[in-house]
C-alpha positions as CSV (number, residue, x, y, z in Angstrom):
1,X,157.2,146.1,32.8
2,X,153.2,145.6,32.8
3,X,151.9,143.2,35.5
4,X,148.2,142.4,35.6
5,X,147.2,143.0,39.7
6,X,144.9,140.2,40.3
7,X,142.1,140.9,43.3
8,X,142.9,139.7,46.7
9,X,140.8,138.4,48.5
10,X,140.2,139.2,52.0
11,X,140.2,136.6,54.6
12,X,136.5,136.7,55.4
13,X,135.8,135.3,51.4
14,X,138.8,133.0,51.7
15,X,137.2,131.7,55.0
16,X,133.7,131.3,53.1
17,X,135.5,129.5,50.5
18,X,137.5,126.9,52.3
19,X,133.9,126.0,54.3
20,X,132.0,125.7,51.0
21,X,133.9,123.5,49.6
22,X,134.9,120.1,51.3
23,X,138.1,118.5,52.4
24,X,137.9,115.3,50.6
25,X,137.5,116.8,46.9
26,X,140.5,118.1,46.4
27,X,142.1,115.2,48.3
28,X,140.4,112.4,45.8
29,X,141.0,111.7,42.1
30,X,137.7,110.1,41.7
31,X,135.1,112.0,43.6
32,X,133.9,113.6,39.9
33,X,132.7,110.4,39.1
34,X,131.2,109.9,42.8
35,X,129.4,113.1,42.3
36,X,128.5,112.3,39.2
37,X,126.9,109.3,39.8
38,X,125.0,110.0,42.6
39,X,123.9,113.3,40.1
40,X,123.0,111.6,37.1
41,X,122.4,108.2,38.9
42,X,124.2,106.6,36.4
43,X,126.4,103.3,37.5
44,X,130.0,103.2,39.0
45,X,132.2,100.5,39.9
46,X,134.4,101.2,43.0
47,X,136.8,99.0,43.6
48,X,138.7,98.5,47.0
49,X,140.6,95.8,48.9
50,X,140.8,93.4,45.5
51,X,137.1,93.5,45.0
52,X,135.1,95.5,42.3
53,X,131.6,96.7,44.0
54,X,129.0,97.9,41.3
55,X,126.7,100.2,42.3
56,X,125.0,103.9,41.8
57,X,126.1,106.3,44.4
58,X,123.2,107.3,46.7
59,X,124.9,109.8,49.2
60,X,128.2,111.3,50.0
61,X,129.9,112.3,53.2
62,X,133.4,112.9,54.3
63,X,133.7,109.9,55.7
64,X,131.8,107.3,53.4
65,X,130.2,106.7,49.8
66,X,126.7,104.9,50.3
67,X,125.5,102.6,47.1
68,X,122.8,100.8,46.3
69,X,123.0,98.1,43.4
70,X,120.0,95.1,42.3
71,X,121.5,92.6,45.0
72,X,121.5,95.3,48.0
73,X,119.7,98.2,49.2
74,X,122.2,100.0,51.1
75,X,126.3,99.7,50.5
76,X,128.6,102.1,52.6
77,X,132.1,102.2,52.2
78,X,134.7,104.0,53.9
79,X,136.4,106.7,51.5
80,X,140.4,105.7,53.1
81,X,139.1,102.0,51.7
82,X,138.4,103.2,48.0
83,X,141.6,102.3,45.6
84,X,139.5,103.4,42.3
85,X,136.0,104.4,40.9
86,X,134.9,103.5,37.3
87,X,132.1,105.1,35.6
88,X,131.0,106.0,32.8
């Protein structure tokens, strides 16, 4: 039998890996199209509570997606609010 060894890696990278990359992306189906977004600053609709908020995605933290649309300057919303994104 002929098993392929795959590299271990040792707790210092692991360490360095788990800081680089945050919490909340594995945790959230729609943080591509967040990041995305506030990349390309291309539109997104986020929808939460019932209501559909349009908007481009200006900055991300752990905590909160800020967005700015035509009718407002400055839109934060709280992540644990956010049922769904659309984007295209």
């Amino acid at each position: 039998m002929n098993r392929a060894r795959f590299p271990s890696l040792s707790a210092t990278a692991l360490l360095a890996l788990m800081i680089a990359a945050p919490a909340w992306a594995a945790s959230e189906p729609f943080v591509e199209l967040l990041e995305a977004s506030l990349k390309d600053r291309k539109g997104v609709v986020v929808y939460l509570k019932g209501q559909a908020v349009p908007g481009r995605v200006t900055r991300l933290t752990a905590d909160a997606v800020e967005l700015t649309s035509r009718e407002y300057t400055r839109i934060i919303l709280r992540r644990d609010a956010i049922d769904g994104v659309a984007g295209n």
